[in-house]
N, C-alpha and C positions, 0 to 999 in steps of 0.2 A: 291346524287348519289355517291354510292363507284368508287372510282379513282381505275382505273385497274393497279394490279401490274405488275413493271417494270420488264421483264424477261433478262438474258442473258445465251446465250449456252458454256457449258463450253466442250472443249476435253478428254475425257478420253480412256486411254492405255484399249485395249481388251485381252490383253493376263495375264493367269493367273496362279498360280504358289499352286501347291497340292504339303504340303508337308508330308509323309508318305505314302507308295509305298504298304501297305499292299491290302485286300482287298476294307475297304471301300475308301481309295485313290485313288487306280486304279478305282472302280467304278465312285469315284466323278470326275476324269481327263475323262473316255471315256463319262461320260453327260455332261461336259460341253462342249468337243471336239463336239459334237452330235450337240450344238445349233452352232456351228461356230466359237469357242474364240480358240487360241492357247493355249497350256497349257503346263507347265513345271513339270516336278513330279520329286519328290526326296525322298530318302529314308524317313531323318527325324524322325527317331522312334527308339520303340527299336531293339537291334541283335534277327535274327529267333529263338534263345535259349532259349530268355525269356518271348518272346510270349505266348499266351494262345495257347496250342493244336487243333489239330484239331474238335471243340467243334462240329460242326455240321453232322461228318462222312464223308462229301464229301470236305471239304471246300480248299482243294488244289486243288481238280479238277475241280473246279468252279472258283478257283483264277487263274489258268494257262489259262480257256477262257476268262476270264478280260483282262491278261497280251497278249493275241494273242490278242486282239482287239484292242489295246492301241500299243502292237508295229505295228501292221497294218495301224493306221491312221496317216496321215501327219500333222494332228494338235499336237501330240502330241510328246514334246520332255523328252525323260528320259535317266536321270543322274542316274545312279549307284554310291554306297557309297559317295551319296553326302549331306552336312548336311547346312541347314540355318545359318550362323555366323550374318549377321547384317543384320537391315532393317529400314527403315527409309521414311517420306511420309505420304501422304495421298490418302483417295479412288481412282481409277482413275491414279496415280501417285505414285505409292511406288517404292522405289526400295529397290530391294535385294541383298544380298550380299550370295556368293554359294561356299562351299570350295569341291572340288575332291579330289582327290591322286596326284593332283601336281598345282593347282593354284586355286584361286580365282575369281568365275566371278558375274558382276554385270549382272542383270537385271532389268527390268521395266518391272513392273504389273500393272493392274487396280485394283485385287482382291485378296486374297488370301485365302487357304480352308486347315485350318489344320487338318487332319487325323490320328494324332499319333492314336494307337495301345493298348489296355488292356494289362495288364502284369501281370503274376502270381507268386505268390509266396509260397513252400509251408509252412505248420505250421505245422510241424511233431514236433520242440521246445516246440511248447507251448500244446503238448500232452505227453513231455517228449519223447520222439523218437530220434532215430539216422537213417539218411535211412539206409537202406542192401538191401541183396536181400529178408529180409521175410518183410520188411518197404517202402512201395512205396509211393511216390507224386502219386497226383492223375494224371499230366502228364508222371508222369514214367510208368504207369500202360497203361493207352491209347496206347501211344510209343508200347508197349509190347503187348497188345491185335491187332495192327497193322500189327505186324511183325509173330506171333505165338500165338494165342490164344490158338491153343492144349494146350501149357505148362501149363496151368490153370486146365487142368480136373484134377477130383477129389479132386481140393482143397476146401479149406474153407475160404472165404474170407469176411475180415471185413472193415468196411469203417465207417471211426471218421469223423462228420460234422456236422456244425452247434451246436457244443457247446465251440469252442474256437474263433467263431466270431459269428455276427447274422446270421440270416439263411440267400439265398439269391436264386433266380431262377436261375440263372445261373449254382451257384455252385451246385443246387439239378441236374440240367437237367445233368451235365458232369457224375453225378454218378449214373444217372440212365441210361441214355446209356450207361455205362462200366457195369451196373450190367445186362442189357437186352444181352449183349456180352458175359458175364460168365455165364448164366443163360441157355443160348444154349450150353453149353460145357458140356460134360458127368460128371456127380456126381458133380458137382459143387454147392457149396453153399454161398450165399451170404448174407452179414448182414448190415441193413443201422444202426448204431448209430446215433442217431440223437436229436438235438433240436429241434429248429422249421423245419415243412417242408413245402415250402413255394409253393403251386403251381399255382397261380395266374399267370402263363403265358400261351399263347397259348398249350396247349398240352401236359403241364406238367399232368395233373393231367391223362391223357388217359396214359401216360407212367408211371407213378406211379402206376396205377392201373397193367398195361402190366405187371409189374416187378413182383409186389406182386401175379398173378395166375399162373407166371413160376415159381414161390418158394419163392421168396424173402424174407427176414423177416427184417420187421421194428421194432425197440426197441426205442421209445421215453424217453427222458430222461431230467431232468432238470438240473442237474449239471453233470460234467465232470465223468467217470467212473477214477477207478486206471485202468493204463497202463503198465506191468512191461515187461520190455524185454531185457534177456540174453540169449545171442549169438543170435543164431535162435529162440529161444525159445521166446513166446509170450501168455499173457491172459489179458484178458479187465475182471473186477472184476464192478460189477455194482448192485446197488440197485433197483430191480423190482418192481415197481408200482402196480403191479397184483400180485405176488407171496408173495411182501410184506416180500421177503429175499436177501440175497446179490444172485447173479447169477456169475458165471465167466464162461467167453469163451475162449474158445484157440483155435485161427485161425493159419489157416499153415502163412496166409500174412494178414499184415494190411495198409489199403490205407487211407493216411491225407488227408484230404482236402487244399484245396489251397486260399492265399486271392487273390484277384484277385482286381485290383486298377492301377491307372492310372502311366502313363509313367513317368520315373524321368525328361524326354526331356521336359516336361510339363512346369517347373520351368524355365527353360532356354527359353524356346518359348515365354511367356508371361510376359517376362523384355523384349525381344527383340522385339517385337509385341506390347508391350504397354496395355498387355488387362487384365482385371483382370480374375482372378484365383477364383473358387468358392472352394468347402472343399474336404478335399483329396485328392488335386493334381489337379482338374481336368480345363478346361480352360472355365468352365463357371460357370459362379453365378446361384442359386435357383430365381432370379428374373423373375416373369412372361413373362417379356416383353422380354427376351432374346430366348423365345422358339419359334422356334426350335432349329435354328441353330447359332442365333445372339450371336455375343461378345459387346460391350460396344463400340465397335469401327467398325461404318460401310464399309463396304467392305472387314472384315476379319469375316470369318465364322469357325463354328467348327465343325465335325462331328464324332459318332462313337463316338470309343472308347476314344477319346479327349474331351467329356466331361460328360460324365458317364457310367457308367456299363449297358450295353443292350443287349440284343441277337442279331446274328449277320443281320437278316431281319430289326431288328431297325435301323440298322448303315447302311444298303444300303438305306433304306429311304431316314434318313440324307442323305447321297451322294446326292439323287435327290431334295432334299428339296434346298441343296446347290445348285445344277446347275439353278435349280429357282432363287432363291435369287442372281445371279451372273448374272443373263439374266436382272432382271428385275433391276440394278442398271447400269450394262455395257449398255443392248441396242445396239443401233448401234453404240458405240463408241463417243456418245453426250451425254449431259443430259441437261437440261432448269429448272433455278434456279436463287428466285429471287432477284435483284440485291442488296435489301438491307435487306437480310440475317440475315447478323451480318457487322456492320461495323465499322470499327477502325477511330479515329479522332486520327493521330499521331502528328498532331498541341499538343494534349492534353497527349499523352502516355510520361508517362516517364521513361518508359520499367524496371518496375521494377520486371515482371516476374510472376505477379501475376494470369493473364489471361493464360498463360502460362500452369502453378501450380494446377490450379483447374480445367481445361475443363477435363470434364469425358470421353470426348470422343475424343482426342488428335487429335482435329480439329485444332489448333494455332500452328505453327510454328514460326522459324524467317528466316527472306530473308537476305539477301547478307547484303544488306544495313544494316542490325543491326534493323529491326523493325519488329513488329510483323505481324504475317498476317492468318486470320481465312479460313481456306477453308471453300468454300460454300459448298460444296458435302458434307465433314465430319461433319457439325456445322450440329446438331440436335434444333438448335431454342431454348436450353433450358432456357437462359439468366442468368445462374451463373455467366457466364466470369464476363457480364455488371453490375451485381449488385454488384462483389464484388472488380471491378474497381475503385480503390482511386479515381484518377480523372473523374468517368464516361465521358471515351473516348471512349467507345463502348455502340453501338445499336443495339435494334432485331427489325427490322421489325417493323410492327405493335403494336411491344410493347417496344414503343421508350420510352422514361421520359418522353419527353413533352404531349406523346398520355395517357399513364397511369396516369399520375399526375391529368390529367384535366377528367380523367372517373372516377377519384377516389375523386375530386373534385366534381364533379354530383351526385356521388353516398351518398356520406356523407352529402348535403345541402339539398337530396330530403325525406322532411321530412310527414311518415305518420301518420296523427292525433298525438298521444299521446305517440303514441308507440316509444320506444327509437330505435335509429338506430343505425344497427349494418353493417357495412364492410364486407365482407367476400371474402378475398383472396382464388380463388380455383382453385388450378389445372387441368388443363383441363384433367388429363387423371385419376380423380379422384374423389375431391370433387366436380366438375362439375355436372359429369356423375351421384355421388350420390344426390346430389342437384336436376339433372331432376329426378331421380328416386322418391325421397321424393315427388316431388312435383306432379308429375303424378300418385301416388298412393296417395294422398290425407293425407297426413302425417303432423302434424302438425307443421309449421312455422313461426319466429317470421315476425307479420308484420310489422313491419318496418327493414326488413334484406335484402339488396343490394350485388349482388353478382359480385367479379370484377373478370374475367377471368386471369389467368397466365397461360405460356405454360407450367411450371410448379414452386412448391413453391420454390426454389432455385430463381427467379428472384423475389420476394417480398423483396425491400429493405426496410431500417428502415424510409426512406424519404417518402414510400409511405404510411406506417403505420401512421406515426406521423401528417405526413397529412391528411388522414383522420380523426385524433382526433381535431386537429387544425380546421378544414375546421366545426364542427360541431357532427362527429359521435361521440357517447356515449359508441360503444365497436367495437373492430377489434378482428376478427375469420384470421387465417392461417389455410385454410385446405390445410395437404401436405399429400402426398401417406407414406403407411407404410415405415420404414426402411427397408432395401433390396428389396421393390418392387418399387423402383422409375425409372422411365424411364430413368432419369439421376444422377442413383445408387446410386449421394450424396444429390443432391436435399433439400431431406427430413433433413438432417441433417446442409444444409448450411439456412436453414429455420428458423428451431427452434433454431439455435445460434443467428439468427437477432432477432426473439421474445424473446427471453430470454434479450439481448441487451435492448430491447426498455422498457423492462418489469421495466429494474432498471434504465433506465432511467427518468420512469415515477413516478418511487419511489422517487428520488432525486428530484424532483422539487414537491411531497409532492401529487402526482395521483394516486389511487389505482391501482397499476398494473393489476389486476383482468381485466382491460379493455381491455388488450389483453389478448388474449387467441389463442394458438396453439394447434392445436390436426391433429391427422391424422388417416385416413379414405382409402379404395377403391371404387370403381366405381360401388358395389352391395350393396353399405351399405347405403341407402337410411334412414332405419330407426335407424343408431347411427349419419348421419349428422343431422336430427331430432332431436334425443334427447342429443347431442352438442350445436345444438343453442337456442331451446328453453331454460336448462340450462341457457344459456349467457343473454338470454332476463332476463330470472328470479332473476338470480344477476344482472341486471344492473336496475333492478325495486327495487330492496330491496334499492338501496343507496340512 
């Protein structure tokens, strides 16, 4: 009979702390105000200047009933030009540190929902341009059709995009709303230059089409046109795919396109948050497991424009995706977690920092005392800390040494007929799942291959490998998740450093290394965990 696990209820802070004050900020502060949590909002992002424009035509008058909703509720407290300097904590227990125009204040959160802002930039440089007034950004242009659209009739107007970056839906949708806006304007003409045009989003391609039957003219093109422009004077000179001769145009105005990429507050957020950084700035890794809104560190969420370039319906999502994930971790301000988690033998720590060093998800802290101490809420079970603990002073659960050593022990002594036995460490959110797959699709397997679960390969020590070759097995398989898709980000790579370890160790005492074997695999790859082990069966029959 399984012994029921020991639970204990821990306290956690309900109140929580959005920082960036834009749209999807104020949306994620009025949903989680909505389920009951207090919530602190603060600027945190970029100045209104460098913002993206008004992309969606309404999107001030939609932020200003955000903003009445949020200063109407009592859950909700908001700090003007106020920015995050420190933080420090765990889920349930962070505090923050919050600078204004004249002091500093801490607080205490259980969660936190970062919201920075997209920010644009234009590339009128790398078209060769200077702005003026016949040279617009593509938010100087918006600005301007805001204020006075007349001032556009009868012009001729050209717009450079998508050949000085890749295409991107966003940057097509902003210029096709400014061309749908000159297009209504008397004698006006408009011209998209373009590389790719990208319109795989909701509604691009009906607006694409809108643009093109009130005039519009697209010019596709693969490389850059020449640009020349003195004083006011302007022509785009371009090689015609159909005419098969140069072309040139001379517009009264030419509109750059803009890059549009994450906030520089980004870099500053994720030293002081502790969470990593995916490409281009943004605050989340391409890692499966992180989507929607997860960072690497539980109870800190990202939305919006804080971790990729989206339409602005994407980023309210996020907002609501957040106030879920912020419900279902707060609760009622409990959580029940069980007791032996992760836990520390400080008889045996000799705090050399190591545990510290490698949690991916900045669950260890130190207490007063000078010792270390694993939050339960923040410790995701992955067992890096414990594998790569000199003195293995810490344990997970269920996947203590003593439990693993003696499965791995069974598993390598239970021998079928003839066939050589094979190990196979597999992560549970990987080689597992490929493993039932293979096997419930009838795929072929070695028979004599034993499969010992890990919560993931990051906790396969070289004790457990060695043991199983000691105890009787004739090969050990590491199945660990790809690099960047591992649950616990490094996992994979503190894996294959221990097999490659064991590998020359088994050289040095004169053992075909060949007997281990690392490879990595997901959770729909039933048929390359197949043809991995069969492989291993096959070389461990030739010896």
């Amino acid at each position: 009979m399984t012994q029921q696990t020991q639970m204990e209820t821990i306290k956690l802070s309900t109140d929580v702390l959005v920082v960036g004050a834009g749209m999807t900020g104020v949306k994620a502060a009025t949903e989680i105000a909505a389920n009951g949590y207090n919530v602190v909002l603060i600027d945190g992002g970029a100045p209104a200047d460098t913002a993206i424009a008004d992309v969606e035509g309404d999107e001030q008058a939609a932020l200003d009933a955000l903003l009445e909703t949020a200063k109407a509720s009592d859950k909700i407290e908001m700090l003007a030009a106020t920015r995050m300097d420190g933080a420090a904590g765990v889920p349930g227990d962070f505090r923050v540190w919050l600078s204004g125009n004249e002091d500093i204040v801490e607080k205490s959160v259980g969660a936190i929902v970062v919201a920075s802002e997209l920010v644009s930039c234009p590339m009128n440089d790398a078209y060769g341009l200077t702005l003026s007034d016949t040279v617009l950004s593509q938010s100087q242009l918006e600005a301007a059709l805001k204020s006075n659209p007349a001032a556009f009739a009868g012009k001729s107007i050209a717009f450079l995009m998508g050949l000085a970056q890749d295409g991107n839906p966003l940057v097509l949708e902003r210029v096709l709303k400014s061309v749908l806006a000159l297009e209504n304007q008397a004698d006006t003409s408009a011209y998209v230059i373009a590389g790719d045009l990208k319109v795989a989003e909701d509604g691009l391609e009906r607006l694409y089409l809108e643009c093109r039957d009130k005039g519009a003219m697209y010019i596709k093109l693969t490389a850059q046109p020449t640009v020349a422009q003195e004083g006011s004077a302007l022509s785009i000179t371009y090689d015609d795919p159909v005419l098969q001769r140069p072309v040139e145009l001379v517009p009264d105005i030419i509109v750059v396109e803009e890059a549009i990429g994450a906030d520089d507050v980004n870099a500053a957020l994720a030293d002081m948050l502790k969470i990593d950084m995916g490409s281009m700035g943004f605050l989340q890794t391409d890692n499966v497991h992180r989507y929607p809104v997860s960072t690497n560190r539980e109870g800190i969420f990202v939305v919006g424009g804080s971790r990729r370039v989206k339409k602005r319906y994407g980023a309210l999502m996020d907002a609501e995706n957040a106030a879920l994930r912020v419900r279902g971790l707060l609760g009622d301000g409990t959580i029940d977690v069980p007791t032996d988690k992760a836990v520390i033998d400080t008889g045996k720590c000799t705090f050399c920092l190591t545990c510290y060093r490698c949690c991916p998800h900045g669950a260890i802290y130190w207490a007063a005392e000078n010792k270390p101490v694993i939050s339960k809420v923040a410790c995701q079970g992955c067992g890096i800390c414990a594998s790569e603990c000199p003195m293995d002073a810490i344990q997970i659960g269920d996947y203590n040494d003593t439990a693993m050593i003696e499965t791995v022990g069974q598993s390598a002594t239970a021998k079928t007929g003839d066939a050589p036995t094979i190990v196979a460490f597999c992560c549970q959110n990987s080689g597992l799942e490929a493993a039932k797959m293979a096997e419930s699709f009838g795929m072929p397997l070695p028979a004599g291959l034993k499969t010992v679960t890990v919560p993931c390969a990051g906790k396969v020590d070289i004790d457990y490998i060695m043991h199983a070759l000691a105890e009787g097995a004739d090969g050990v398989v590491i199945m660990a998740c790809h690099n960047g898709n591992c649950k616990s980000e490094r996992g994979s790579l503190y894996a294959g450093w221990r097999a490659a370890n064991a590998q020359e160790m088994l050289a040095a005492i004169g053992v075909e290394k060949e007997r281990i074997c690392f490879a990595t695999t997901a959770s729909n790859m039933g048929a390359d965990f197949s043809t991995i082990l069969m492989d291993m069966e096959a070389q461990l029959k030739a010896k």
